[in-house]
N, C-alpha and C positions, 0 to 999 in steps of 0.2 A: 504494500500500500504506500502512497506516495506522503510523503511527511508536510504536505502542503494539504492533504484532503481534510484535516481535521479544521482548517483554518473556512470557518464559514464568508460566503458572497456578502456585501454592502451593498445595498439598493439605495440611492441618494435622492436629491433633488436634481428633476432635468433628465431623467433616465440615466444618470448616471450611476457605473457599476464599478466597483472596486472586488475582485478575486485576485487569487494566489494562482500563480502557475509553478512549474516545476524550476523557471530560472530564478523568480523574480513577481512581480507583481501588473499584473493587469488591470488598467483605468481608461474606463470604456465610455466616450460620451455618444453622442447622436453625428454621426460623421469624423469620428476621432478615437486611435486606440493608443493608449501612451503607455510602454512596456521600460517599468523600472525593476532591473537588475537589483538582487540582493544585496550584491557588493556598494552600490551606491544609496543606500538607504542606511541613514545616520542611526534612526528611533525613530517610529511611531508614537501620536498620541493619539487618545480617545478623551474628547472634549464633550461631556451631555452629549449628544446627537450631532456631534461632528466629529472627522476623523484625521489626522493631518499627518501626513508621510512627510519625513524630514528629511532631503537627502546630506549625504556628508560633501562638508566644504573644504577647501584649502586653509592654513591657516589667517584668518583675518579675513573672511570672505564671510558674506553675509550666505548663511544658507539657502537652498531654494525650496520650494516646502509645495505637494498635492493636498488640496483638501477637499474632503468630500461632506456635504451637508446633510442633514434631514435624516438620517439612519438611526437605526434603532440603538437606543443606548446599549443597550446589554450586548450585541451584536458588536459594537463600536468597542467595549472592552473585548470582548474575548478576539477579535482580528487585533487589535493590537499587543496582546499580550502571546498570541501564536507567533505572529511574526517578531515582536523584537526574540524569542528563544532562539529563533533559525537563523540571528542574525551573527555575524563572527566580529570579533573584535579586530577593529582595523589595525592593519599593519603600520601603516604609514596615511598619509592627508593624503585623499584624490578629489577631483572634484565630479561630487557625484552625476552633476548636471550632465557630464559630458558622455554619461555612459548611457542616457536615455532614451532611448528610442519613440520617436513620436509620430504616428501616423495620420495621415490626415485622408479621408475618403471623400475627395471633390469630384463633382460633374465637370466635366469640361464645358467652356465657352459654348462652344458648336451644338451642344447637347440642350444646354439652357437654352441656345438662342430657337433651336428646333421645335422647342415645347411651349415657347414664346407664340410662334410665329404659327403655328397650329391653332394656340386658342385664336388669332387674330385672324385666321382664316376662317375657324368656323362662325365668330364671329358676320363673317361678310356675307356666309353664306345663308345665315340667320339674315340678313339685310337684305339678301336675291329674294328668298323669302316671301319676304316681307313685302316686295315691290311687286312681285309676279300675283299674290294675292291681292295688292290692291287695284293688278292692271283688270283683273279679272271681275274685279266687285265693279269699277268705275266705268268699263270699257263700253262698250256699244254692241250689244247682240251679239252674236260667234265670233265675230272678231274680238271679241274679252276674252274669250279662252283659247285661241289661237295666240294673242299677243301675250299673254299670259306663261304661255307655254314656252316662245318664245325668247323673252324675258328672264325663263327659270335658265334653258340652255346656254343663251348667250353670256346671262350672269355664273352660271358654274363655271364657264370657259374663262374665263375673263378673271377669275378668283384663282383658278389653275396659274394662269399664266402671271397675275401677281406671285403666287407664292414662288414659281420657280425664279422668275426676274429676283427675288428676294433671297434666296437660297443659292443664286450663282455671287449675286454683287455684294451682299450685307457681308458675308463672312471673307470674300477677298478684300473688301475694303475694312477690315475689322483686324484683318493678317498684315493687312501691309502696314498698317499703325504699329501693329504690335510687335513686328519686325525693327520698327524704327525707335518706337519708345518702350518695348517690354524688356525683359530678360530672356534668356534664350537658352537651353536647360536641353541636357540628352538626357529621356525617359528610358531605364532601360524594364525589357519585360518580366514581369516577377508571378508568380504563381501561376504561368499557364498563363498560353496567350490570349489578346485581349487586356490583359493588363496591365500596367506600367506604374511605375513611380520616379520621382525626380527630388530632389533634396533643394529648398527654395535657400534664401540666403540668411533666413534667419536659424538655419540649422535642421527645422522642419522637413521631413520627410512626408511626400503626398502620395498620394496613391488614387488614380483616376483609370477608368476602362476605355479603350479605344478599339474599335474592329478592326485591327492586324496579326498578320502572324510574324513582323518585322521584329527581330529581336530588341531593337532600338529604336526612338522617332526621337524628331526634334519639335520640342515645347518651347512655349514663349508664355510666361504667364507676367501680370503686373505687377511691378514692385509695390504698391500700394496696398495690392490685396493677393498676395502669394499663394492662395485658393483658386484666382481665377486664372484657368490655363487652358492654351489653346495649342490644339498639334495643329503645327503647320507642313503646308503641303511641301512636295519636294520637284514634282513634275512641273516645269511650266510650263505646258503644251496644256496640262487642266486650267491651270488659273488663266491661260488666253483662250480660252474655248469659256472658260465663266464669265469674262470679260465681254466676248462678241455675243455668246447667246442673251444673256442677262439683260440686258437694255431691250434687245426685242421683246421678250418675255413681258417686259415691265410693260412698256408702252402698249403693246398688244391687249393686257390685260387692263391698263386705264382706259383704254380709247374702249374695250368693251364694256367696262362700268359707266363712262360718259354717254354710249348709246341705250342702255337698261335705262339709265333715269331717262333720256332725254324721252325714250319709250312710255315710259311712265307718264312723265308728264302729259304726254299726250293725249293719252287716257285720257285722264283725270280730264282735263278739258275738252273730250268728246269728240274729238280729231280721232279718222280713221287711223288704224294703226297697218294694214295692208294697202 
């Protein structure tokens, strides 16, 4: 049996979870796993309903300390009295910060902007909707529901063709910033592909999915927020094929939103629509 199982799980505030693993200890938020090594762990305290892992300093170094809230006191003593027994009296001063491994699980750029750009499409097409029915209520005898119909086709086409105009231009022109102003970071793949991690600058280790089987890609995330990353492409023969389609796409897709309403309107004023 492993000398860590007698050592019960912390449930905190925030969904966060503090267990024991066989190196060291596991601190689990909602997008973040932070694995502190035994060796770097000064003493534990159990504080009423709070718990705080101390790591050990250099000397004259302020220490860096986890702490977890909201847990059950009784729980809060007995993990801190299992763990300091397992701990060994330091040899010499290290600093435990540096032994820390900290993960972080972000979505990528590309991924948020994809889930983005979905609700805003269905959004539109709640608005095609919305028009094809009223050409149909306000229209004129059969011609309402011809135009109608009409209206529903031209506006799906036309919402298609936003979204791809937006899906070729938004994320080249989102890369080429972030070429210029980001950071620029080789992901290499870690547990089976698909996934990657990159180490930002403030020592942070992330971890985000990508669909490759490339052992390695190249990331550009923002110094500002070292969460937000974006794999950048490597081919430009794609990024000038997103370039020339993307604009037709776009314009194709306003000029057929500019015809739905102008259709509508029509309607609505009694003007044949054929």
């Amino acid at each position: 049996m492993s000398i860590t199982s007698s050592v019960p799980v912390l449930k905190g505030r925030d969904a966060t979870v503090l267990s024991a693993e066989q190196d060291g200890l596991a601190l689990e938020r909602p997008g973040e796993k932070v694995m502190i090594p035994f060796g770097a762990i000064a003493r534990v305290h159990a504080e009423g309903r709070s718990l705080t892992v101390e790591l050990r300093a250099l000397a004259g170094a302020t220490p860096a300390v986890h702490r977890v809230e909201d847990v059950s006191a009784a729980a809060a003593v007995a993990f801190a009295d299992a763990v300091n027994a397992l701990l060994l009296d330091p040899a010499e001063d290290i600093d435990g910060s540096a032994l820390v491994d900290a993960r972080t699980f972000t979505s990528t750029w590309l991924q948020r902007f994809r889930r983005r750009l979905g609700r805003v499409l269905l959004g539109c097409l709640g608005g095609v909707l919305a028009l094809s029915v009223t050409t149909a209520v306000a229209g004129d005898g059969r011609t309402a529901v011809t135009g109608a119909v009409l209206i529903a086709a031209l506006g799906v086409m036309a919402v298609v063709g936003i979204g791809l105009g937006a899906v070729c231009l938004v994320p080249w022109f989102h890369e080429a910033r972030r070429r210029r102003h980001g950071m620029t970071v080789i992901a290499v793949q870690v547990d089976g592909p698909g996934t990657y991690q990159y180490t930002d600058s403030t020592g942070t280790t992330r971890v985000f999915s990508h669909p490759s089987p490339a052992p390695s890609v190249q990331a550009g995330y923002d110094p500002r927020n070292p969460s937000d990353v974006l794999v950048l492409q490597d081919h430009r023969s794609t990024r000038l094929l997103d370039i020339t389609l993307g604009p037709c796409f776009l314009l194709a897709g306003l000029g057929g939103i500019a015809v739905v309403i102008g259709l509508t309107v029509m309607a609505i004023l009694g003007e044949p629509l054929l």
